[in-house]
ROBAKOL-689836 format. One record per residue (C-alpha): residue number from 1; x, y, z. Coordinates in Angstrom, 2 decimals. Layout:
+-----+---------+---------+---------+
!   k !      c1 !      c2 !      c3 !
+-----+---------+---------+---------+
! NUM !       X !       Y !       Z !
...
+-----+---------+---------+---------+
***
This chain:
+-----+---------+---------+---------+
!   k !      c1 !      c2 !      c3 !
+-----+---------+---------+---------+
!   1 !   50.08 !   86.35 !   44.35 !
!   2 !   51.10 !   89.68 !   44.85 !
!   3 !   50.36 !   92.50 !   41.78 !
!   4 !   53.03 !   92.88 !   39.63 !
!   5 !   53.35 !   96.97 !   41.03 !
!   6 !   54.34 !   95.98 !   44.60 !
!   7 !   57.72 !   95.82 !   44.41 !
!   8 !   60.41 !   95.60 !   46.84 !
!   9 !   60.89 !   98.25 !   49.15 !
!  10 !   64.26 !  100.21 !   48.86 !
!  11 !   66.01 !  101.17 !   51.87 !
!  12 !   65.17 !  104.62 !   51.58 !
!  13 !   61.11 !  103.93 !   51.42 !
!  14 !   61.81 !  101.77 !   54.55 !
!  15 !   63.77 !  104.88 !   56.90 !
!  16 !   60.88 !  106.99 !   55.48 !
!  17 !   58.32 !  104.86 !   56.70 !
!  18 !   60.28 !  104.30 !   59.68 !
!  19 !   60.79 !  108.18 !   60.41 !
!  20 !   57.33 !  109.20 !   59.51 !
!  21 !   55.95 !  106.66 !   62.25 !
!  22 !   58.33 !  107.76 !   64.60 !
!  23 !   56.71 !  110.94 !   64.36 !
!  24 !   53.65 !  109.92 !   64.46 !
!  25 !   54.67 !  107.99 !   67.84 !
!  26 !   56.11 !  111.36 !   69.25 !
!  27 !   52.65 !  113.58 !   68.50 !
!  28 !   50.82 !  110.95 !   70.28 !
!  29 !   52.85 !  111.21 !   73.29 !
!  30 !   52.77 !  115.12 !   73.18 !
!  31 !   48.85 !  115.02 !   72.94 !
!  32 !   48.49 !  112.33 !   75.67 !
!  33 !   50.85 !  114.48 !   78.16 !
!  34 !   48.07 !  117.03 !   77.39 !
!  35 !   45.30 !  115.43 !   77.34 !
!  36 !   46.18 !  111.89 !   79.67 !
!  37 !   48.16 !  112.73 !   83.18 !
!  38 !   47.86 !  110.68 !   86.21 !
!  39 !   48.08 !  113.35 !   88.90 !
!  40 !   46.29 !  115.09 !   91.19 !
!  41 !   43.78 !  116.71 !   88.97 !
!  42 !   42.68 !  112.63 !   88.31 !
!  43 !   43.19 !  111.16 !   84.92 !
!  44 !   42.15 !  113.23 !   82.01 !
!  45 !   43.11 !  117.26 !   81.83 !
!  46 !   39.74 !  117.54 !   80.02 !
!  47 !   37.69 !  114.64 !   81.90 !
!  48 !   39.36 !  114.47 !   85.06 !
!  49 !   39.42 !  110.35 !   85.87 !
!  50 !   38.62 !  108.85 !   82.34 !
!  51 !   39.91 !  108.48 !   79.00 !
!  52 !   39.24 !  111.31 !   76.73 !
!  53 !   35.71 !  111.94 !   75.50 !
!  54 !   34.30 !  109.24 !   73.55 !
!  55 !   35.05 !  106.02 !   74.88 !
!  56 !   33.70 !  107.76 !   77.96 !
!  57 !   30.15 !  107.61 !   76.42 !
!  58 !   30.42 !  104.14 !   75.04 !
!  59 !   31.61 !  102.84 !   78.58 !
!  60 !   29.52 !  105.08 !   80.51 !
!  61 !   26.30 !  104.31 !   78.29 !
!  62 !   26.61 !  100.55 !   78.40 !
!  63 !   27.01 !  100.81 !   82.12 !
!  64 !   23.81 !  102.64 !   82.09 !
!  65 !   22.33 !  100.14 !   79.63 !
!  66 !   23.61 !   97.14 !   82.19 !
!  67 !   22.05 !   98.71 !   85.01 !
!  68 !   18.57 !   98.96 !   83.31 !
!  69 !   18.73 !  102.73 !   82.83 !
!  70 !   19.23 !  102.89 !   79.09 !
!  71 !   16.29 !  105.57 !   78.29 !
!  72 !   18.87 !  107.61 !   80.14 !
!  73 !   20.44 !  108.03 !   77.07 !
!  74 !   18.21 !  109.67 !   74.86 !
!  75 !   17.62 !  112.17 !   77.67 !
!  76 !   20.43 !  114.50 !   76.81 !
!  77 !   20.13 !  116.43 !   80.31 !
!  78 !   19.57 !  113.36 !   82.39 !
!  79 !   22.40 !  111.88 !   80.48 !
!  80 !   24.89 !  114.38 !   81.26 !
!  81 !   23.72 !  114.57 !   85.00 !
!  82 !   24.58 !  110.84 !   84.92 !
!  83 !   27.93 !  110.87 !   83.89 !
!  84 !   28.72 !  113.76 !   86.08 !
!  85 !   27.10 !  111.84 !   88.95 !
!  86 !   29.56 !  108.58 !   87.45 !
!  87 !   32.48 !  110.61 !   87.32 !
!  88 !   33.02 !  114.05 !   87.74 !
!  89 !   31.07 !  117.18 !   88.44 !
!  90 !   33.03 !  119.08 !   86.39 !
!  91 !   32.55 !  117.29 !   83.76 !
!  92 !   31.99 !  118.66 !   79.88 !
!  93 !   29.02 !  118.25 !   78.26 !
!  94 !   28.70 !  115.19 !   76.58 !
!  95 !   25.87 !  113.42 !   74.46 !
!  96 !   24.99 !  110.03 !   73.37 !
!  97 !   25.35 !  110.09 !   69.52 !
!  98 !   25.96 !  105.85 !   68.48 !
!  99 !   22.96 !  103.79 !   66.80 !
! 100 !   21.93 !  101.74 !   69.91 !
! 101 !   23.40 !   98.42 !   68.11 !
! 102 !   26.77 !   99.46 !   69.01 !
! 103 !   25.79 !   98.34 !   72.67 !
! 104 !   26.19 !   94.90 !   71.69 !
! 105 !   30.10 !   96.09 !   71.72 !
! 106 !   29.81 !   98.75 !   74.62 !
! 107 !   28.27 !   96.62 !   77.07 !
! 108 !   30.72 !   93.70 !   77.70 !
! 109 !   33.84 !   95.93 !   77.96 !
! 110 !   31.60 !   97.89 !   80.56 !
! 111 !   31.49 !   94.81 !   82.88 !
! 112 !   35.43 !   95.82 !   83.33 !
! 113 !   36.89 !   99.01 !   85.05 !
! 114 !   36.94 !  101.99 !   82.34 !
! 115 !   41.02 !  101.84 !   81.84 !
! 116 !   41.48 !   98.49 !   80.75 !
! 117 !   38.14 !   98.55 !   78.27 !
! 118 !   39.65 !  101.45 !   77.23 !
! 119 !   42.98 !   99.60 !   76.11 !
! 120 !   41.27 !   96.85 !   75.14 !
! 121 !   38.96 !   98.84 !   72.84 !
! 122 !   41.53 !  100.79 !   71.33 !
! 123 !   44.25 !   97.80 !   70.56 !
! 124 !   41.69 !   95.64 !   69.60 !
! 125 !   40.47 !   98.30 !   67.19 !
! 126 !   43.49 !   98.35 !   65.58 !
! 127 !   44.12 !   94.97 !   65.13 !
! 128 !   40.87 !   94.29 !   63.26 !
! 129 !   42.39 !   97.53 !   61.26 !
! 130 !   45.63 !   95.27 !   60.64 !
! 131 !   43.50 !   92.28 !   59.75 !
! 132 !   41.56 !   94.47 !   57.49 !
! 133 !   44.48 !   96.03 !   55.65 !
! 134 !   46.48 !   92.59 !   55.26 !
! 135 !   44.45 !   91.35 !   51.98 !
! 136 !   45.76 !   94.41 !   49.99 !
! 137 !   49.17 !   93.41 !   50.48 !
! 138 !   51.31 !   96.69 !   50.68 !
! 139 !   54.05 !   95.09 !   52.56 !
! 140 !   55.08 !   95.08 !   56.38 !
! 141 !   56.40 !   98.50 !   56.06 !
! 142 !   53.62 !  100.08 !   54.78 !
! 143 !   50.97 !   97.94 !   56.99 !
! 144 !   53.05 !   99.57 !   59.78 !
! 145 !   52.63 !  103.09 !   58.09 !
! 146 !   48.95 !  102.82 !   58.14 !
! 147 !   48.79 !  101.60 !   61.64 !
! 148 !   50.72 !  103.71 !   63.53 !
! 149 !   49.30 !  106.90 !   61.37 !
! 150 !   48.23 !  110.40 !   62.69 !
! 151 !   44.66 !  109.03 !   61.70 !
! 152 !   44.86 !  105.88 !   64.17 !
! 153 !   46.93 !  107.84 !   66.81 !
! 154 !   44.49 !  110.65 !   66.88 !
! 155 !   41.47 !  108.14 !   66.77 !
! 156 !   43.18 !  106.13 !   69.62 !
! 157 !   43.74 !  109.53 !   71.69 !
! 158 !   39.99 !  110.56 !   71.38 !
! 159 !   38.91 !  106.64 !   72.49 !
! 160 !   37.02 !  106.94 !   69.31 !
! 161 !   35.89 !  103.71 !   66.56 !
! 162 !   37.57 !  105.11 !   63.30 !
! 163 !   39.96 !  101.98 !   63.42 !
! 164 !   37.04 !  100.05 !   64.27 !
! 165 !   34.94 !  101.92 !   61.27 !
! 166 !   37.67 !  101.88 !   58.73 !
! 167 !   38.07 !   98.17 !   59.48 !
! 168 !   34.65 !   97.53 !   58.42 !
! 169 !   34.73 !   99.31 !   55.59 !
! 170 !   38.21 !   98.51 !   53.95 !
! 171 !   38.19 !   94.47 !   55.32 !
! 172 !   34.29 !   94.51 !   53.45 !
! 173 !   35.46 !   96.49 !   50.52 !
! 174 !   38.64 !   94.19 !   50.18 !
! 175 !   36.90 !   90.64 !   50.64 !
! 176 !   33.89 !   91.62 !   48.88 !
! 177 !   34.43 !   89.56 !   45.09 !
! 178 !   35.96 !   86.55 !   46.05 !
! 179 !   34.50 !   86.60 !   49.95 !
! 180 !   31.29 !   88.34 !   49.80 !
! 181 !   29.24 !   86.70 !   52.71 !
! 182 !   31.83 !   87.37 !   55.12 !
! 183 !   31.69 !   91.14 !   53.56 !
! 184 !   27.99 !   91.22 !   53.79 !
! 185 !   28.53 !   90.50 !   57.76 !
! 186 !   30.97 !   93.64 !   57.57 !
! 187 !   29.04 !   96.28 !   55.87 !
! 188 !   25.97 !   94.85 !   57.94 !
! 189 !   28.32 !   95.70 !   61.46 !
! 190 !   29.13 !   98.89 !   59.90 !
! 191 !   25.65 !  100.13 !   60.13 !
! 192 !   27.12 !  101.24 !   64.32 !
! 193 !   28.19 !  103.94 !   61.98 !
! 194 !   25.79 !  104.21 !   58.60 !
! 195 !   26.90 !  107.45 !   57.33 !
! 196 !   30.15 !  106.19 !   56.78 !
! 197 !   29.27 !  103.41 !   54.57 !
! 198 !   26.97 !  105.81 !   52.16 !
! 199 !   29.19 !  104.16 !   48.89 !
! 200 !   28.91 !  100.03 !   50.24 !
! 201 !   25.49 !   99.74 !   48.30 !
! 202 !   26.30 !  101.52 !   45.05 !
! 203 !   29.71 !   99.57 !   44.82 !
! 204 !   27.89 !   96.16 !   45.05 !
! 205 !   24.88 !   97.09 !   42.99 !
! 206 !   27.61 !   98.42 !   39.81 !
! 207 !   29.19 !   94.95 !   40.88 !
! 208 !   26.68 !   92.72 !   40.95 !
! 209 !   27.18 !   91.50 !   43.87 !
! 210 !   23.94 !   90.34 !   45.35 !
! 211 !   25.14 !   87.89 !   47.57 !
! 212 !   26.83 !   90.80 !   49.74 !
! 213 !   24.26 !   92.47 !   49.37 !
! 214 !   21.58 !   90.31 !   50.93 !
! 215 !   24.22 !   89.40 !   53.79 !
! 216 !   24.42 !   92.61 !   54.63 !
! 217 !   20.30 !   93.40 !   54.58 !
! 218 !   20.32 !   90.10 !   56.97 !
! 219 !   23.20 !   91.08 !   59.51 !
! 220 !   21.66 !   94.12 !   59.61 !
! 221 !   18.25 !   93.19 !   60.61 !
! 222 !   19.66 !   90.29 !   62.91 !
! 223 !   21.86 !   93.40 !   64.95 !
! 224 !   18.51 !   95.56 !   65.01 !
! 225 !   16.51 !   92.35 !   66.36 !
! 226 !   19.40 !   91.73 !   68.99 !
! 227 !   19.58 !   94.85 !   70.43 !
! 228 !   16.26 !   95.12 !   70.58 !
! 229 !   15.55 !   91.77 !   72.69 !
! 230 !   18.39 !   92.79 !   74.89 !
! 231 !   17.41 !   96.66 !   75.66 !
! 232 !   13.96 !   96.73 !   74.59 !
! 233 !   12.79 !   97.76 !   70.80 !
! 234 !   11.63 !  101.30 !   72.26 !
! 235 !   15.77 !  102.46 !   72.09 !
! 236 !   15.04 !  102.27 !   67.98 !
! 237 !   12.41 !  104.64 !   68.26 !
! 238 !   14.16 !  107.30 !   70.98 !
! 239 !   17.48 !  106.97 !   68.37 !
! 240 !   15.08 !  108.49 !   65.90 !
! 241 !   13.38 !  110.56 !   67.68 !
! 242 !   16.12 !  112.03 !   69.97 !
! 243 !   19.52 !  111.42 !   69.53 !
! 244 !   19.04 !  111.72 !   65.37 !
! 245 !   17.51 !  115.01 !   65.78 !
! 246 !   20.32 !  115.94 !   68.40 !
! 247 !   23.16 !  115.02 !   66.25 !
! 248 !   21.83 !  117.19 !   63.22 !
! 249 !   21.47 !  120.60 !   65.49 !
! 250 !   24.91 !  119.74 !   66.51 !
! 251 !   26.35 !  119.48 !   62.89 !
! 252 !   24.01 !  121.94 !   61.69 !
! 253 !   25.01 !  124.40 !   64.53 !
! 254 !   26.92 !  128.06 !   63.55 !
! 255 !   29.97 !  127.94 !   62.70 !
! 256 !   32.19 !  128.15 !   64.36 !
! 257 !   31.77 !  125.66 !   67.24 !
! 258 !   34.91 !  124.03 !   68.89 !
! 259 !   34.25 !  120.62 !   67.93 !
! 260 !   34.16 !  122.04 !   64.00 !
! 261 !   37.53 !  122.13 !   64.01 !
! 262 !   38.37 !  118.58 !   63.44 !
! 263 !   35.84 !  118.33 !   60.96 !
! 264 !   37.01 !  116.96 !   57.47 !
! 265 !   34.25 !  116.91 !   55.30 !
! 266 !   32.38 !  119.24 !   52.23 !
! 267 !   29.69 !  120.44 !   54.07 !
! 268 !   31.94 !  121.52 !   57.35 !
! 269 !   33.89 !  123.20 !   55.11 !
! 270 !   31.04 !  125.17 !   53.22 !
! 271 !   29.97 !  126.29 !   56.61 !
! 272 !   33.58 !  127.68 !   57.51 !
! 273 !   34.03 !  129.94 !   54.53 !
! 274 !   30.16 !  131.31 !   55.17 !
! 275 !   27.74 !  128.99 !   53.49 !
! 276 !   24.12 !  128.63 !   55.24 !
! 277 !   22.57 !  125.20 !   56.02 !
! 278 !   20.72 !  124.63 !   52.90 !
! 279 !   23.95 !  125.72 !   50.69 !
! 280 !   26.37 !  123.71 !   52.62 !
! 281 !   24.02 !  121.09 !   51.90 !
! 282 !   23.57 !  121.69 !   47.93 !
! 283 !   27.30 !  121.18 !   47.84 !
! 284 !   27.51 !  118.08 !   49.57 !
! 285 !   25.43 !  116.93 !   47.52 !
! 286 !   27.09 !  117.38 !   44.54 !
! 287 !   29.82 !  116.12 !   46.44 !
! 288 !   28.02 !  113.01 !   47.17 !
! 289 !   26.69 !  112.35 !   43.96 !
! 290 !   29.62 !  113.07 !   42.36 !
! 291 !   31.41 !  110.57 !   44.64 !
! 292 !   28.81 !  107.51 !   44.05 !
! 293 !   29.18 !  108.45 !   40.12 !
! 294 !   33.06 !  107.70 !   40.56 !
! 295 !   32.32 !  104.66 !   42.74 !
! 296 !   30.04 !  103.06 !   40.24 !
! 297 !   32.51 !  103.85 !   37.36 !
! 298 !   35.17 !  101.71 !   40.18 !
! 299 !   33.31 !   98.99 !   40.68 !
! 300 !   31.59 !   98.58 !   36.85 !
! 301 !   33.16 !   95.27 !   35.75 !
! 302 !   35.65 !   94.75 !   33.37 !
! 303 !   37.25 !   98.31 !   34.63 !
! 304 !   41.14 !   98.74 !   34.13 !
! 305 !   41.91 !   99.11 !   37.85 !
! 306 !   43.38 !   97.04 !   40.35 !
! 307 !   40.89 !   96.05 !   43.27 !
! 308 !   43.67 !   97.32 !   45.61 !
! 309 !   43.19 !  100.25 !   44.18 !
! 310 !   39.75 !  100.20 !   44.12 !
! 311 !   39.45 !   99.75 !   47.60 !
! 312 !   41.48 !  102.62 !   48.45 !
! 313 !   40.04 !  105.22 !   46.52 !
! 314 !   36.66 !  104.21 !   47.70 !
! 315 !   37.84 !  104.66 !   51.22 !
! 316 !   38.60 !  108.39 !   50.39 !
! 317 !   35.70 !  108.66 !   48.45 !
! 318 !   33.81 !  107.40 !   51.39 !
! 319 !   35.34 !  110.94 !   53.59 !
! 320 !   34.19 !  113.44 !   50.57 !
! 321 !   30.31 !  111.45 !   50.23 !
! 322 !   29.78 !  111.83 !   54.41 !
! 323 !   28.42 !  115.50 !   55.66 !
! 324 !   29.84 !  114.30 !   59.17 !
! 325 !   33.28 !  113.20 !   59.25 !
! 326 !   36.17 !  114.23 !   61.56 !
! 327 !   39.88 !  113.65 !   61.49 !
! 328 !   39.86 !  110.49 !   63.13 !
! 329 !   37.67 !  109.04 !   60.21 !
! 330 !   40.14 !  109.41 !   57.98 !
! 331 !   42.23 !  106.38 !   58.72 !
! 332 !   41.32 !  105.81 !   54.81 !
! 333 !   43.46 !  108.32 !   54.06 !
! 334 !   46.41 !  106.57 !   55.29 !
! 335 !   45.68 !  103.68 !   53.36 !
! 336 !   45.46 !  105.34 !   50.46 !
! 337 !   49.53 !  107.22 !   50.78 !
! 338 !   50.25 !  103.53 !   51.65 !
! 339 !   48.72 !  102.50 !   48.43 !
! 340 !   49.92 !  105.59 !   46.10 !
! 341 !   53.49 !  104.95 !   47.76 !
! 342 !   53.43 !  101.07 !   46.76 !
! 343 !   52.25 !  101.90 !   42.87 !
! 344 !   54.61 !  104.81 !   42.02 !
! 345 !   57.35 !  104.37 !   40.32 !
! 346 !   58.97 !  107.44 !   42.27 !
! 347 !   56.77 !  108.49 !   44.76 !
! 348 !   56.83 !  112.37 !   45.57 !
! 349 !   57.29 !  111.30 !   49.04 !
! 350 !   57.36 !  115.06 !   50.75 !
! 351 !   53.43 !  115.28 !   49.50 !
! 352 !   52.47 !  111.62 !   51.13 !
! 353 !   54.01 !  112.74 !   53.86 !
! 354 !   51.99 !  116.09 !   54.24 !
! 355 !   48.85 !  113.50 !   53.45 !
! 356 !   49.73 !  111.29 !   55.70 !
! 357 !   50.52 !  113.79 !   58.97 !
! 358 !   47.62 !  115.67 !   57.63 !
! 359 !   45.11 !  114.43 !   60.60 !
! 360 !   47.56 !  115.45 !   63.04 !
! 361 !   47.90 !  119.57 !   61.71 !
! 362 !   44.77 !  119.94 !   59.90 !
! 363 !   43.02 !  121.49 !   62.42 !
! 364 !   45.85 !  124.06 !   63.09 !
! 365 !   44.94 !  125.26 !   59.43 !
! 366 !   41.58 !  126.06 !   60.57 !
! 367 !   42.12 !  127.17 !   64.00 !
! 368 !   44.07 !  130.22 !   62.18 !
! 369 !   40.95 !  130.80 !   59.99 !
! 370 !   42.08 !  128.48 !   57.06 !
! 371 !   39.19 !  126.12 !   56.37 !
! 372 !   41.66 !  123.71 !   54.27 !
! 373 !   40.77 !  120.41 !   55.91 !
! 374 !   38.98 !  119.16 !   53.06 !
! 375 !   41.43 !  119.68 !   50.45 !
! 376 !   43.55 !  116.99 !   51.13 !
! 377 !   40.89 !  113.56 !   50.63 !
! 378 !   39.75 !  115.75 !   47.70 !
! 379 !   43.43 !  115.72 !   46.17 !
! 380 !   44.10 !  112.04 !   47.14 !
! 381 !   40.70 !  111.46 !   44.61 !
! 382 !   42.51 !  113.34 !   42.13 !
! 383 !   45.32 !  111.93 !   42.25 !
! 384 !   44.23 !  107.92 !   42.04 !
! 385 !   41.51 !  108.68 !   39.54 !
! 386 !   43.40 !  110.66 !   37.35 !
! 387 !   46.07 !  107.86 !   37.69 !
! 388 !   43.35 !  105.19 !   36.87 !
! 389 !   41.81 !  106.93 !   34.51 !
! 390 !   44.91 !  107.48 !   32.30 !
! 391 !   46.43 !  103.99 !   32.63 !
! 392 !   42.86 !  103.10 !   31.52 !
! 393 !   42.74 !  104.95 !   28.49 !
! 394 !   46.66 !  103.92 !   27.63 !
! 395 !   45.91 !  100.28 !   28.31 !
! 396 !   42.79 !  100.23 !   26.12 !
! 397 !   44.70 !  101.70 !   23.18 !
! 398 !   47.41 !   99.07 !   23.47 !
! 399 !   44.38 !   96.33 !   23.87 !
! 400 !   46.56 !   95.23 !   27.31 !
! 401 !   44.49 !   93.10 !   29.28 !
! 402 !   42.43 !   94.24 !   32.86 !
! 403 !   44.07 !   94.68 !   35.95 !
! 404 !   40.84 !   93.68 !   37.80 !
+-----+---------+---------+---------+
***
């Protein structure tokens, strides 16, 4: 049964929804006639004969990985001399940056040509997004909102897993009191991408959900075993020993670095306006903290707070407790202008707008020397707590029952 705050949507929500994701269907076509053109030049303006950038190294490193060569990939300079030798000597430089687990995924969508992995990758992504989304029941409208947003369209340009990521998260989150093996298996698959499930253990711990818990410990431990019987338990120890170490000079690098400015988190931003290292990292921290404090208060029984609700605001929360994040991680942020849309009596639907687009001109902001990318999850918080939190209040003086 549907909460009693999804209501029917009025004709005008509907043209908005259907107007926004007609725009969001027009960007993506003016970035792909950038970035994708079958010509002469071969398939990708950036990388020549292959989709953009990251699927390249999931395809490209499972096809190493089937071929016996996976050290290759903790070798950052025989890496790169690889996938110019695969593809293109004019290749960028690209690195290896996935837990090794996430082979299990790359390497049976490298047994097929690049292009149709790709596609398969990318709308299969989004259909575990759908799937994901569907138990929160916003409404066709608004599941359409959230699928066809800036955030998926600019995660499905890049080849990257947000949708795959989000998925993970949000199905895990949703399922998680009434399903919780089946969201132990989640939050244990989301481990192809830990940092963004830095909230999953402090939501079932305030919870008490220990059956989740120990699913997710087991899946876990099952995809470390599998990967390494498949490509040898030596790829654990050249993750942590290369590509971990790797990863942090590139996210501890000086800003500012081209690939900073699509970056959507605390600590990015403390770097842009002139922070060191070790201050951009005291005030991600208090970010971080702060964010598990408000995700244990969430997820505390007996809270007055829908678990759609819930959900949602954890997936923001999830954006401001990460040090690396980029735009195309933020497909949470979608769900939550989906969300904030559904529950409002009169939605102030200029500023979900602006939230939702926000992925897609973000980055403008900063190219132009305004370091505002972060703003936007933080005010989404805001908003839903401060909504929460005053409904709670209200509803405890009038000794109304939970919402939870």
């Amino acid at each position: 049964m549907e909460p009693n705050w999804i209501r029917t949507r009025s004709l005008l929500d509907v043209a908005l929804v259907t107007v926004v994701s007609m725009i969001g269907i027009w960007m993506a076509e003016v970035y792909l006639s950038m970035l994708w053109n079958l010509d002469g030049r071969g398939f990708s303006e950036l990388s020549h004969r292959l989709p953009y950038w990251d699927f390249t190294n999931l395809w490209a490193g499972s096809r190493m990985a089937i071929d016996g060569h996976v050290a290759v990939l903790f070798d950052v300079d025989a890496y790169r001399a690889a996938l110019r030798a695969m593809f293109s000597p004019d290749l960028q430089n690209q690195e290896w940056s996935y837990p090794p687990s996430i082979l299990l995924l790359g390497v049976p969508l490298a047994t097929l040509p690049i292009l149709p992995a790709y596609l398969i990758w990318t709308v299969g992504t989004v259909l575990c997004l759908w799937l994901a989304i569907r138990p929160l029941k916003l409404g066709a409208a608004l599941e359409l909102a959230i699928v066809l947003s800036p955030a998926v369209i600019w995660n499905s340009v890049f080849g990257q897993n947000g949708a795959l990521t989000t998925a993970l998260l949000i199905g895990g989150l949703a399922v998680a009191p009434r399903r919780p093996v089946l969201a132990g298996i989640l939050f244990g698959l989301l481990t192809i991408k830990p940092h963004l499930g830095i909230l999953v253990p402090f939501c079932l711990l305030a919870s008490g959900n220990w059956r989740a818990i120990l699913t997710a410990i087991a899946t876990a431990v099952v995809i470390a075993v599998a990967t390494g019987l498949f490509f040898g338990f030596d790829v654990w120890r050249l993750f942590l020993t290369e590509t971990r170490p790797l990863m942090t000079a590139i996210m501890e690098a000086p800003y500012p670095q081209p690939y900073q400015y699509n970056a959507i988190t605390v600590f990015f931003t403390a770097r842009a306006i002139g922070l060191g290292v070790a201050a951009g990292y005291g005030v991600q921290a208090i970010a971080t903290v702060v964010s598990i404090a408000v995700a244990v208060w969430l997820w505390w029984p007996g809270r007055q707070v829908s678990h759609q609700e819930r959900v949602a605001l954890t997936a923001v929360l999830a954006i401001l407790a990460t040090p690396y994040g980029y735009t195309y991680d933020t497909i949470g942020l979608a769900v939550a202008v989906a969300m904030l849309a559904a529950m409002t009596s009169r939605p102030p639907r200029l500023i979900l707008a602006v939230c939702w687009l926000w992925p897609f001109v973000g980055h403008f902001f900063t190219w132009g020397g305004y370091c505002v990318a972060v703003l936007i999850p933080l005010f989404l918080a805001a908003w839903m707590l401060f909504s929460i939190w005053t409904r709670s209040r209200k509803t405890e003086v009038s000794g109304e029952p939970s919402m939870a």
